[in-house]
C-alpha angles and dihedrals in degrees: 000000000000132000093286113121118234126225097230120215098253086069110049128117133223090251088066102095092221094063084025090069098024085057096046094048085086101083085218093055096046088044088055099041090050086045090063103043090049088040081213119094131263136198110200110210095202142033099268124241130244130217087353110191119218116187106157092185134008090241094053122071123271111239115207108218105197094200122009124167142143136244126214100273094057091260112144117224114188122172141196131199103211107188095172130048108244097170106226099074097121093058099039084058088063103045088048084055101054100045088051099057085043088060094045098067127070122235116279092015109162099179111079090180081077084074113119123236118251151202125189114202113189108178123203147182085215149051110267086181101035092227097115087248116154088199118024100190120193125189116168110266139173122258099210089043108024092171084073120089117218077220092201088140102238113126119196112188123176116197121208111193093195091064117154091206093083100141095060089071144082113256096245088054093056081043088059102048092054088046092048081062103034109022094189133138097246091069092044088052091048107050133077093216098116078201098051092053073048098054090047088047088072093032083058089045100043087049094045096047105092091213090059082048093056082045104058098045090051087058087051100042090056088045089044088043093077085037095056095035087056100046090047087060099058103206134074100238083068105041077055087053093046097046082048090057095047097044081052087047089058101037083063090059093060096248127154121252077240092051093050100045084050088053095044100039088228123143120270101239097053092040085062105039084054091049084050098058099036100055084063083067105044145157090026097039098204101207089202099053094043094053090036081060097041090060100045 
């Protein structure tokens, strides 16, 4: 496949979506992980879900969760690694938010006091705000009184493992956001956190298992297959046909213009000028036509 390297699995990092999801998958490693990030502790109630799909209607957009579980009280707690800025993070939050409380009502539900608590964890290796800021927290609050809460119960918190406040944090909070960026053993063995050894427990258990291997190597080969068909190619107009082909395969298959730009690696913005284009074409996707449109 090319010439391109590949990360193998043994080197990841936590901050890699693909060992983020397959670690937290293990309720006592999630637990851990949003432990730490609170600094406050949690007790999950179930085993968490991983790349958890929402789609409340066929006509709205699908939203993708990476790690989603409850605690005992009935709180949800669903978290994203975000390792690229795709600038439009803010706004996706919120569109993640409100699709959650939507899905955790039944049909025909009057009481809105039903709605669960939440709390939304996107963890990054850079500064969404640009304050310097290693955990940004919003609740809802009133301008003209901002000591009072809204008190709706939703939670968004953005992590920013590059935070210059660092003294304002617990040790094994600082721990965790070196390990999110280099998961080795070195910083495990370093550290005091009895959850983070934990954590790195399961890191170790999810690189050495050759499924999650297989695994692996199948998600980067779909995401190498538009690289090295470009590149084969050796122009630009057919790396763009090919990245059109790939961005219709994918629509088939029922994925988000977010979802695809994330698998492809591509930028937001293109990604979604070429869905655009494309779903006036569907079912049968012509490539031509679609790239014919997207030139003119």
């Amino acid at each position: 496949m090319g010439n391109e390297t590949v990360t193998t699995l043994e080197n990841l990092n936590l901050v890699d979506r693909f060992l983020f999801d397959e670690t937290m998958e293990n309720r006592e490693a999630y637990e851990a992980a949003v432990s730490i990030l609170l600094e406050n502790e949690v007790e999950l109630l179930d085993k968490p879900q991983t790349e958890k799909e929402l789609r409340i209607s066929p006509q709205l957009r699908e939203v993708r969760l990476d790690v989603v579980s409850m605690d005992r009280s009935k709180k949800i707690y669903y978290t994203e690694m975000q390792q690229k800025n795709t600038g439009n993070l803010r706004k996706r939050s919120r569109y993640y938010q409100a699709q959650l409380d939507v899905s955790l009502l039944e049909p025909g539900t009057r009481d809105f006091g039903a709605l669960n608590d939440s709390c939304f964890i996107l963890i990054a290796p850079f500064d969404i705000f640009g304050k310097g800021l290693c955990r940004y927290t919003f609740e809802g609050t009133c301008r003209e009184c901002p000591e009072l809460k809204l008190g709706d119960g939703a939670i968004r918190i953005f992590i920013n493992t590059a935070g210059k406040n660092r003294a304002d944090f617990s040790e094994e909070f600082l721990d965790f956001m070196d390990y999110v960026t280099n998961s080795s053993a070195e910083i495990a063995d370093r550290t005091k956190s009895k959850k983070i050894k934990l954590i790195h427990r399961q890191v170790k258990k999810v690189k050495e298992s050759e499924k999650m291997g297989v695994r692996y190597m199948q998600r980067w080969e779909e995401l190498a297959e538009a690289r090295d068909e470009g590149l084969a190619e050796g122009r630009s107009e057919g790396a763009e046909r090919i990245l059109i082909k790939q961005i219709c395969k994918k629509l088939r298959k029922g994925k988000t213009t977010e979802q695809i730009a994330e698998d492809l690696e591509e930028d937001i913005e293109k990604t979604e000028k070429i869905c655009e284009i494309a779903r006036g074409f569907s079912p049968d996707y012509d490539c031509d036509s679609i790239y014919q449109e997207l030139h003119e």
